[in-house]
C-alpha positions in Angstrom: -101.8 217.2 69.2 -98.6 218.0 69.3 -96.9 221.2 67.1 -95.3 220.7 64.5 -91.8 222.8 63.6 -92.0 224.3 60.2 -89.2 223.6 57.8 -88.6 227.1 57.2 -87.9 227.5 60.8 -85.6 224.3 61.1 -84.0 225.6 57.7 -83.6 229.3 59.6 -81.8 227.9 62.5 -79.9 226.0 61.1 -78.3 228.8 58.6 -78.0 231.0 60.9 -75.8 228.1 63.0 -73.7 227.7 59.7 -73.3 231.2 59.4 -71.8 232.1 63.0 -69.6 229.1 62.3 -68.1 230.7 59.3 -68.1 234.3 61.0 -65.8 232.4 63.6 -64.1 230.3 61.0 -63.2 233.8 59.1 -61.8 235.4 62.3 -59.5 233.0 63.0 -57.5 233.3 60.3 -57.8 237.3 60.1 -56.3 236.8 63.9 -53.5 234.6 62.4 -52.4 236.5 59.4 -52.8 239.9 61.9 -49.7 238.4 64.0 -47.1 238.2 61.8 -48.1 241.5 60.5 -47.3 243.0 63.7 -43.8 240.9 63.8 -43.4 242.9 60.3 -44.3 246.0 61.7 -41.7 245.6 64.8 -39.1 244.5 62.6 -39.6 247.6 60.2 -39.9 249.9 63.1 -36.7 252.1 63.8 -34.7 251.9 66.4 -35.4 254.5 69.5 -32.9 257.1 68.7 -30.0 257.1 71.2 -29.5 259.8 73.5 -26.3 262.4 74.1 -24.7 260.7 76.6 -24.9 257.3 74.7 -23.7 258.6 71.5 -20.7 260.4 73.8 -20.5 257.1 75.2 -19.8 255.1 71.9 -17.6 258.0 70.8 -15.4 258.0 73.3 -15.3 253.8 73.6 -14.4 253.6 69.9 -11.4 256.4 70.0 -10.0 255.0 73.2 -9.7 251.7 70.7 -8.5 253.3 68.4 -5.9 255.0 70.3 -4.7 251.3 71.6 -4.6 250.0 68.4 -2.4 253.0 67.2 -0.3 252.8 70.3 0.7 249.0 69.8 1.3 249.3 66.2 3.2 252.2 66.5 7.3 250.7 67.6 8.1 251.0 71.0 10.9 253.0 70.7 11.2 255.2 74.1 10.6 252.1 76.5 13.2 249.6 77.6 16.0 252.3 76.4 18.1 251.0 78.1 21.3 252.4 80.3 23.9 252.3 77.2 23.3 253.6 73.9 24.8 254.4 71.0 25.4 257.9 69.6 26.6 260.1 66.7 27.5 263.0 66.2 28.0 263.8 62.4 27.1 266.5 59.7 28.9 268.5 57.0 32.0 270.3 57.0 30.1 273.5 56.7 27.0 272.6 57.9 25.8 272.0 61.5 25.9 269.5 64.0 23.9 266.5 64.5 23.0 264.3 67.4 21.5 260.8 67.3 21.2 258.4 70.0 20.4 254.5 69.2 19.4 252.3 71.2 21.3 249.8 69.2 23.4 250.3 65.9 20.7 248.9 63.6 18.3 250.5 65.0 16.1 253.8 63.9 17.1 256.8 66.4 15.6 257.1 69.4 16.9 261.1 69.8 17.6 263.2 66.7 18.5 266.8 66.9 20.1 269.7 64.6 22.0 271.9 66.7 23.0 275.4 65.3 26.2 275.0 66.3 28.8 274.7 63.3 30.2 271.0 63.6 33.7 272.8 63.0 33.7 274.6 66.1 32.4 272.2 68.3 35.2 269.5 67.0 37.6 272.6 68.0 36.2 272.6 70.9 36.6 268.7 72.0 40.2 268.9 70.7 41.1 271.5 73.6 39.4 269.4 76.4 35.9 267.7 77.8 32.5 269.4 76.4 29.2 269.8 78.0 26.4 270.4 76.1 23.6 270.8 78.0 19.8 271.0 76.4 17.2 273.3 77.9 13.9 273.7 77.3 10.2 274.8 79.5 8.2 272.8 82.2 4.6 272.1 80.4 1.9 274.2 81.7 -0.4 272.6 84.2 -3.2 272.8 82.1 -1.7 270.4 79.7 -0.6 268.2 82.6 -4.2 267.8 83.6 -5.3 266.8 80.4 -2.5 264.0 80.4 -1.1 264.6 76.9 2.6 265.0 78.5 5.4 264.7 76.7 8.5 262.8 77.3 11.5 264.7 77.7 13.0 262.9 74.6 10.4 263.9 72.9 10.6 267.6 73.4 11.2 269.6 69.8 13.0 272.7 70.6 15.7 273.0 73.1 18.0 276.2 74.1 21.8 275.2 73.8 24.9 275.9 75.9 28.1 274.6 75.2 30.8 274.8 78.4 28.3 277.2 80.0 28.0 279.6 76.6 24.6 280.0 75.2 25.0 278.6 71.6 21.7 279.2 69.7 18.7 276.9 69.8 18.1 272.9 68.4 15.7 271.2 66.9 14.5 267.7 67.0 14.4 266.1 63.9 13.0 262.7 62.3 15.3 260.3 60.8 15.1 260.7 57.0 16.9 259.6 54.5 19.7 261.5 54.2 20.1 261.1 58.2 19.6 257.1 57.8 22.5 257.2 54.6 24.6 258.1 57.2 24.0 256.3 60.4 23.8 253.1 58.0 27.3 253.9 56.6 28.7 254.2 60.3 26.8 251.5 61.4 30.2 248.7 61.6 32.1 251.1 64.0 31.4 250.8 67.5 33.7 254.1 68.7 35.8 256.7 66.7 36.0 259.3 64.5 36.4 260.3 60.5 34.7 261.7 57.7 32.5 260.0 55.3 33.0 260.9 51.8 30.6 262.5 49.5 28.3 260.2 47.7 28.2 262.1 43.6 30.1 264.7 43.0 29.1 267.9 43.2 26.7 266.7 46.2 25.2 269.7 48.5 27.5 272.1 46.6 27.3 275.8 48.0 27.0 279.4 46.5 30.4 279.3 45.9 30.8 276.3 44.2 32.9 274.0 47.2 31.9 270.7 47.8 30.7 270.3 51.3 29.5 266.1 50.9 31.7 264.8 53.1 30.1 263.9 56.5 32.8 264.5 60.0 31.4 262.1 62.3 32.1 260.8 65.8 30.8 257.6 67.5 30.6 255.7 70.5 28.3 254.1 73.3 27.2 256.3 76.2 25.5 255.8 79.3 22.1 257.2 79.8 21.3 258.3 83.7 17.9 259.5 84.3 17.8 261.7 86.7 13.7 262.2 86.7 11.3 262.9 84.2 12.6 266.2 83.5 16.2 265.4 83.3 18.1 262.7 81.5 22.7 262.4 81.1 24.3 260.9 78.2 28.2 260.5 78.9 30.4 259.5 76.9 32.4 256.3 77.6 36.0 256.6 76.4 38.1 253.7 77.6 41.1 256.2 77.0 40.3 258.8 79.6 41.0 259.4 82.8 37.4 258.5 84.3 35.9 261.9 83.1 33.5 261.9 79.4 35.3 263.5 76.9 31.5 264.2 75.6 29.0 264.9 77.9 25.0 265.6 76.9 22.3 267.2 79.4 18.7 267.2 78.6 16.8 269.5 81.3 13.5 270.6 81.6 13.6 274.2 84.1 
């Protein structure tokens, strides 16, 4: 006679069937939902911190772009010079003289300087013959030519001064301001010549002693620029009128 299976025993299994099916029914989606919680978890995570030579890295890539950007904004003024400008000398009747060179008439000035020299003497000076001026100043250490911030010789800011071989104080380059820009606007029509520009307002740049010193003697005319190498540069002065030789002639020198 065959044995019989108790319902309690077919009810058992069968349960305990049911219940490993939901056991593997609730690990599924704990499996699924534990996924993107890990995508979270990567996405929150911070970055690995970046090392010195990275960080020196990125430093150096984003000044070196900043440095280009500066450089092409900037206006090229020193490049494509040119052989021929166009210079001034002017300043006050009292006060001393002043040198700009242009590379055109409209243009801002390429070279600016103040020399200590009275503008009275030096137009004394031209009136008995030809002038030299020559501009001196020091080579630049090697150290600074290893680092590579070199200078132009235009751009040089203090220069020793010697006027037909006597030494004649020191000059200083200066920038263009408004005073400076007045007056190389109001000369601006004449190509080559000589005059003096009257004062502006009365009782303009009036000394101690109450004389008015607003007019402005000037000289102008187009020179050629020889560049000799990158410590020496020649403005002369081209007069039509002379004999071949500069009335005016300008050194720049770097010893």
């Amino acid at each position: 006679m065959a044995k019989s299976t108790s319902p309690d025993k077919k009810h058992f299994h069968w349960s305990n069937k049911v219940s490993n099916e939901d056991e593997e029914h609730e690990q599924l989606p704990s499996l699924i939902d534990s996924c993107p919680q890990k995508d979270k978890e990567q996405e929150l995570r911070p970055p690995p911190p970046l090392t010195r030579k990275k960080l020196q890295a990125i430093t150096i890539a984003r000044m070196r772009s900043m440095l280009s950007a500066l450089s092409k904004n900037r206006p090229n003024l020193l490049h494509g010079l040119g052989s021929r400008v166009t210079g001034t000398l002017f300043g006050s009747r009292k006060g001393h003289v002043h040198f700009a060179f242009q590379k055109s008439p409209i243009t801002q000035p390429v070279f600016l300087i103040e020399l200590q020299t009275p503008i009275s003497g030096l137009v004394k000076e031209m009136a008995s013959g030809l002038v030299r001026i020559a501009l001196e100043c020091d080579k630049e250490g090697e150290k600074v030519k290893k680092v590579g911030h070199s200078r132009r010789i235009l751009e040089e800011p203090v220069w020793r001064t010697y006027c037909n071989g006597k030494k004649c104080g020191f000059a200083m380059k200066r920038e263009c301001g408004e005073k400076e820009w007045r007056v190389l606007k109001a000369v601006e029509p004449i190509s080559m010549g000589a005059g003096v520009l009257p004062a502006e307002k009365e009782g303009d740049n009036e000394d101690e002693d109450g004389d008015n010193e607003g007019e402005i003697m000037y000289m102008r005319a187009k020179f050629e620029r020889v560049v000799g190498s990158r410590d020496s540069e020649a403005f002369y002065m081209m007069n039509p009128d002379s004999n071949g030789a500069p009335e005016l002639s300008i050194y720049l020198l770097r010893v």
